[in-house]
C-alpha positions in Angstrom: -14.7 8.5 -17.8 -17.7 7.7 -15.8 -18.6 7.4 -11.8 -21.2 5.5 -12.4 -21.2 2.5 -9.9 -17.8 3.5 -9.0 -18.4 3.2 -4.7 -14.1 4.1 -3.9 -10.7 4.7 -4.7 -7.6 2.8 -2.9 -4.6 4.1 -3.4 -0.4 3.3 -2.8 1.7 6.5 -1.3 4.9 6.1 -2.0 5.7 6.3 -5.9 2.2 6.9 -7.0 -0.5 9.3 -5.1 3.2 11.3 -3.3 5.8 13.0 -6.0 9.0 11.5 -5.8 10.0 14.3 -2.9 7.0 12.5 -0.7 5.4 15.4 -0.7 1.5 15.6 -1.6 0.6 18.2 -4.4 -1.8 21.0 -4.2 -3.5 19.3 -7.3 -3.5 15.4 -5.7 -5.3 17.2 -2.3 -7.8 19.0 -4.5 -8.5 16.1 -6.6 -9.2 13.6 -3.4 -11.5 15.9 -1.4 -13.7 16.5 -4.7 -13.9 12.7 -4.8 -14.5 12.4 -1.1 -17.5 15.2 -1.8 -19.0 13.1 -4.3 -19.9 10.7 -2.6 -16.5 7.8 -3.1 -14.4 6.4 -0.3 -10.8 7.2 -0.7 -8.7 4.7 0.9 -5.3 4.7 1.7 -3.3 1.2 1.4 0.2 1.4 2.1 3.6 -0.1 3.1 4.3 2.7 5.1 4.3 1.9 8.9 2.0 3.8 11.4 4.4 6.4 12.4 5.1 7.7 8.8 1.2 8.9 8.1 0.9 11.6 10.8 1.5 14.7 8.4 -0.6 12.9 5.8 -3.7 12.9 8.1 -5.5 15.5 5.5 -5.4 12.8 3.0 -7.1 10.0 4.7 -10.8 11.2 4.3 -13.9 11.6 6.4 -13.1 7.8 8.3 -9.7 8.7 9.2 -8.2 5.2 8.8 -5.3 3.9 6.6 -4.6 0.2 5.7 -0.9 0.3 6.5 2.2 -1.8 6.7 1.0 -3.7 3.8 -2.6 -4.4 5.2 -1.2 -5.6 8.8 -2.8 -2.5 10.8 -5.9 -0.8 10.5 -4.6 2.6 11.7 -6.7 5.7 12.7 -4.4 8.3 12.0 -5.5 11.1 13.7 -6.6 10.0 16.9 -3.1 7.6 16.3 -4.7 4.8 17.4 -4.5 1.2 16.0 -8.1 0.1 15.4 -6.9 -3.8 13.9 -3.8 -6.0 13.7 -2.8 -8.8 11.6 0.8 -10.0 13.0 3.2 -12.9 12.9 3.4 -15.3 15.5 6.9 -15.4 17.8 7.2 -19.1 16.7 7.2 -18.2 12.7 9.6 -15.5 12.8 11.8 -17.6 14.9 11.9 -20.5 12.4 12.0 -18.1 9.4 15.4 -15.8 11.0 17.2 -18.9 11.8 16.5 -20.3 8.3 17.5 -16.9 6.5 20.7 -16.5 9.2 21.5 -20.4 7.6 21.2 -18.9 4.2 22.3 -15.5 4.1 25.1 -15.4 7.1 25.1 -11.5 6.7 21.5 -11.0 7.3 19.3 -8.3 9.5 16.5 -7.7 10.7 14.1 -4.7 12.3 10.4 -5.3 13.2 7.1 -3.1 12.7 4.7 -3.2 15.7 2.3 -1.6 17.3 5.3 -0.3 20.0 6.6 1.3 16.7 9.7 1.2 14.7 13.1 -1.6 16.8 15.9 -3.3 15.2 19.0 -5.4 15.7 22.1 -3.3 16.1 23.6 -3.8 13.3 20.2 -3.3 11.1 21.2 -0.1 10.0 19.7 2.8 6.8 19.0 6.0 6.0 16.3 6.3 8.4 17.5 4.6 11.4 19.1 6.9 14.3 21.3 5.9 17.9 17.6 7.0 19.4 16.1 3.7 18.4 15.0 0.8 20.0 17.7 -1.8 19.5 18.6 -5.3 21.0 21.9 -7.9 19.7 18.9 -10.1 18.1 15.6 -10.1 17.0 13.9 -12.2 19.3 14.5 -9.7 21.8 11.9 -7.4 19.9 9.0 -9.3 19.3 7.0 -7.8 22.0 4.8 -7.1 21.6 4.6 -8.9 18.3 4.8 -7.5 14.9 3.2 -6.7 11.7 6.0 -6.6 9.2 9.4 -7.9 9.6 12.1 -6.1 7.9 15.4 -7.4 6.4 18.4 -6.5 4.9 21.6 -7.9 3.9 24.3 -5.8 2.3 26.5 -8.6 1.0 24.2 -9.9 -1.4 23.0 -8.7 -4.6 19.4 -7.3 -4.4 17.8 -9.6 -6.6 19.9 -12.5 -5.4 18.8 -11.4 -1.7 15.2 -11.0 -2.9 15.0 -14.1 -4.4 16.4 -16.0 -1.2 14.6 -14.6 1.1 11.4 -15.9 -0.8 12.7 -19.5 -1.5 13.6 -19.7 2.2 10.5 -18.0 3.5 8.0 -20.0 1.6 4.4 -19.7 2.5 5.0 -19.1 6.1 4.8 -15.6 5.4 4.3 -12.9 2.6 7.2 -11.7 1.2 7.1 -8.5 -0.4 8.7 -5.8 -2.0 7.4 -2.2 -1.9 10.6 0.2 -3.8 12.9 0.5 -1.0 16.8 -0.6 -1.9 17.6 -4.0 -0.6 14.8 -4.3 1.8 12.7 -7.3 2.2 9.4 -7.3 3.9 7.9 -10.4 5.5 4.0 -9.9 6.7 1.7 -12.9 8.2 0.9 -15.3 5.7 -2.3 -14.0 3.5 -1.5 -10.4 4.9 -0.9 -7.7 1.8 -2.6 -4.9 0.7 -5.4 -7.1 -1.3 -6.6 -8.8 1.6 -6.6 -6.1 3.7 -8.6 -4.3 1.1 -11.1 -7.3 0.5 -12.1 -6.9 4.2 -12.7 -3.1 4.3 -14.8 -3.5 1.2 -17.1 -6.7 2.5 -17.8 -4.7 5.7 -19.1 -1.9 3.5 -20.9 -4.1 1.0 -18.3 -2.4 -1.5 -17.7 -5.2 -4.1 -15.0 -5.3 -6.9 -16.4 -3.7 -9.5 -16.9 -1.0 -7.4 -13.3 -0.1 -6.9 -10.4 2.0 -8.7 -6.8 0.8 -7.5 -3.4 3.0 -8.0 -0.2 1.3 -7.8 3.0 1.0 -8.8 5.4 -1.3 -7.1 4.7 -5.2 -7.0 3.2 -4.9 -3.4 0.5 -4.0 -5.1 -0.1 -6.6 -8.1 -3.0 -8.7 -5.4 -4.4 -5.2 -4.9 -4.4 -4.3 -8.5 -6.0 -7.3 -9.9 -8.7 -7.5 -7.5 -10.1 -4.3 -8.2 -12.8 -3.6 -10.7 -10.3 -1.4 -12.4 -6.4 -1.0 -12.2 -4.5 2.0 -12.7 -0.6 2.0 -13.0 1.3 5.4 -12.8 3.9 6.0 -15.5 7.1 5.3 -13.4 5.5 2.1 -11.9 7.4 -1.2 -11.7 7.4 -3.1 -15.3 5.5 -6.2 -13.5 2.9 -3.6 -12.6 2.8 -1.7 -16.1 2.2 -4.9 -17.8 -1.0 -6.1 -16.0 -2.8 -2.7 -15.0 -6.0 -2.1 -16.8 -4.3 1.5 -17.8 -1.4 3.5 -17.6 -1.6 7.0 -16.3 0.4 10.1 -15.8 3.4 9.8 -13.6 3.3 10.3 -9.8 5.9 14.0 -9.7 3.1 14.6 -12.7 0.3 13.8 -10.5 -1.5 10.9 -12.1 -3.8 9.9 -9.9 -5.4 13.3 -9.6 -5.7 13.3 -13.6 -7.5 10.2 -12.9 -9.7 11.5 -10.5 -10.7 14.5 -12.1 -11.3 13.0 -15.1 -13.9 10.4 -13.1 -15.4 13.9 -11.7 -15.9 15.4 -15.3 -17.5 12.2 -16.5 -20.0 12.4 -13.4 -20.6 15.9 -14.8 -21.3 14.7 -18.5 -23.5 12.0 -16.8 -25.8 14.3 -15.1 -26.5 16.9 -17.9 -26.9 13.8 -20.8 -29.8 12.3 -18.4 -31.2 15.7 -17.9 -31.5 15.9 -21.1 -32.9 12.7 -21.6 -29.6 11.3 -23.4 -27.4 8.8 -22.0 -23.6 8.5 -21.3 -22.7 5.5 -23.3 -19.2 6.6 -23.5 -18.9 6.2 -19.7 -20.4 3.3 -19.1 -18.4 1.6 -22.0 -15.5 2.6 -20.1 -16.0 0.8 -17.1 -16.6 -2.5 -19.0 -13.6 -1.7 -20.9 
């Protein structure tokens, strides 16, 4: 595998760069600060809100920032300081939370914003706690207003609920779905990962052919086929396995690092083939490939 013209690396979190425990490996940290000393952007792009990416600040590279909440916040994680934000207007996510309460009588919500982390009272899973911020309704939370609307609805089959809540929603919003059991994410319309991507890239004059992607859930299909070259781990979603330029090593087995080292290794056989006048062929076959 070959470096050349290879400018960065964007990866997913949950389910592909962390083991299943969310923990980052020894061997995934090595393998992103050799990249980073090489001379290739590593780039974060996640579903993950702001708050969950403080003990992850070692992974984010010499700029600091993660694309987060599916690509609604530009987040510098260690000063914790939003730097961007691409949220939905109070008018669309009244119309679209009357329309799902229509459909799906059972329905909740909680909200993402730059505040943080609120829900309706009766949103309830395994990570909220009494301490949060709550209100009777969700209108009462959209201030200020916020990148990712979440929703779930325990009386309905997950992929019944899934499906409804992207008939109903339509293109007034992006409608994703990132792992989690019976949650629904709704984003801005043209918000997700991809886009969010596109615009880091532009501003650095990176262009697609320059860029690895690592995925696994369908959040990240836009992000996948935009980039030069697409890399599914092992335990990934089937929609994601079937349309990844390549399959690698599952996330508890550290894929990505295999990846990565493997791009390192070829940037090795690169530089002793030219200095001795040869060429890496093999390489650059790969990246056509």
């Amino acid at each position: 595998m070959s470096t050349r013209g290879i400018r960065l690396v964007a990866t997913d979190l949950d389910g592909t760069l962390l083991r299943s425990d969310g923990a980052c490996s020894g061997h995934t940290r090595a393998a992103l600060a050799a990249v980073e000393r090489a001379g290739i952007q590593v780039v974060l792009v996640t579903a993950r809100p702001p708050r969950w990416l403080h003990d992850l600040a070692d992974l984010v590279g010499g700029h600091g920032l993660a694309l987060c909440c599916n690509g609604a916040f530009i987040y510098d994680v260690r000063s914790r300081r939003i730097i961007a934000e691409h949220c939905l207007t109070a008018a669309d996510v009244g119309q679209i939370t009357v329309d799902l309460r229509n459909s799906l009588p059972g329905i909740v919500f909680a909200v993402e914003s730059s505040r943080g982390f609120a829900r309706e009272r009766d949103y309830l899973d395994a990570y909220t706690t009494p301490q949060d911020l709550s209100a009777p309704m969700l209108e009462d939370l959209l201030d200020p207003l916020p990148g990712k609307v979440l929703a779930r609805c325990n009386d309905v089959p997950e992929v019944q609920f899934h499906q409804v809540v992207a008939e109903v929603v339509g293109d007034r919003a992006v409608v994703s779905y990132s792992g989690a059991s019976g949650l629904a994410e709704m984003s801005a319309a043209g918000v997700t990962k991809a886009a969010a991507l596109v615009d880091w890239c532009a501003a650095r004059g990176i262009g697609s052919a320059e860029v690895f992607a690592f995925g696994d859930m369908p959040n990240d299909l836009p992000m996948l086929r935009w980039a030069g070259r697409s890399f599914g781990v092992a335990n990934a979603h089937q929609d994601v396995l079937a349309m990844v330029d390549e399959v690698c090593a599952s996330n508890d087995d550290d894929g990505v690092a295999q990846v990565l080292e493997s791009l390192l290794a070829g940037t090795r056989q690169e530089a002793t083939d030219i200095a001795a006048g040869g060429d890496s062929a093999s390489g650059a076959a790969y990246l056509r490939g």
